[in-house]
N, C-alpha and C positions, 0 to 999 in steps of 0.2 A: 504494500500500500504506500507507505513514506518512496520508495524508491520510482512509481510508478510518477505520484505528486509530486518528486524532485525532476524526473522527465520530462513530464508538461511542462511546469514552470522554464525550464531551461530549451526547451523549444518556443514558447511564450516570449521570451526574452530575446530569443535568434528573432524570432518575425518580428516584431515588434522596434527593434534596436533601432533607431536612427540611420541610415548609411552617407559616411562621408563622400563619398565618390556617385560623382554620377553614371546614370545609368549607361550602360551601352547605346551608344550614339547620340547619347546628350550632349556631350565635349564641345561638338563643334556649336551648336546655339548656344549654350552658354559663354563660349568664347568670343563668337561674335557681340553678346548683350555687353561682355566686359571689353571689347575693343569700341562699341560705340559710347561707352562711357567714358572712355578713357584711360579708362584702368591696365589695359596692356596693349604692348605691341601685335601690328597684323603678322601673321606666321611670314609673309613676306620678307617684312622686315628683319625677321631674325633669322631665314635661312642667307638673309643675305649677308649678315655679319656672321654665321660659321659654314657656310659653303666651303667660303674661297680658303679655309684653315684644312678644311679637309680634302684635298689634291689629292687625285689615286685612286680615293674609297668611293664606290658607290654609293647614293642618297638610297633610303630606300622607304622612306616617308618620316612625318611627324605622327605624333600624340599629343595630348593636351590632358595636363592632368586640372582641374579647376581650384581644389583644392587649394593645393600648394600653387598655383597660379606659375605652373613650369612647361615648356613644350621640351619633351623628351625627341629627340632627334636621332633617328637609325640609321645606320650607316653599313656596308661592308666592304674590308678588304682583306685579299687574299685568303678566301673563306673563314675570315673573321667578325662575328659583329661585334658593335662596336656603338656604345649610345651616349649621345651630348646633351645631360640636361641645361637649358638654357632657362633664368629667370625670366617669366614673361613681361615682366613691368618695366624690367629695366635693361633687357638682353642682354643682363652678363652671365656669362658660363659659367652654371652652379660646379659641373662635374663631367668630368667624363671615364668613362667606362664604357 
């Protein structure tokens, strides 16, 4: 009984929980609603300041997390990938990996 009650409740809690991240193919409306505010750069702009850093690798799209307000950047070379998180606000290069 107690174990069955602790089951629900903790399935109760998965559905119910808030989720930070948006949904599957939300990213891009919400990116646009934060670029006509102001709030970050257009994806343009910031593949134009790490394009030309990555000579060689193939682009092989963006992402957009809303969240943390970063465009993660795919790349590969030499059957390597290879990812540029970029701050969307301000387009400096958080990290790469």
């Amino acid at each position: 009984m107690v174990r069955s009650t602790l089951l629900a409740l903790a399935s109760l809690a998965v559905l119910t929980a808030p989720t930070a991240h948006a949904k599957p193919g939300e990213e891009q409306g919400l990116v646009r609603k934060e670029m006509r505010a102001g709030n970050v750069l257009s994806l343009r702009e910031i593949e134009g300041r790490v394009l030309p850093s990555m000579r060689g690798a193939q682009y092989l799209g963006p992402e957009y997390d809303p969240v943390a307000m970063v465009y993660r950047l795919k790349f590969i070379r030499d059957s390597r990938v290879s990812f540029v998180d970029v701050d969307a606000r301000s387009g400096e290069i958080r990290s790469r990996h």
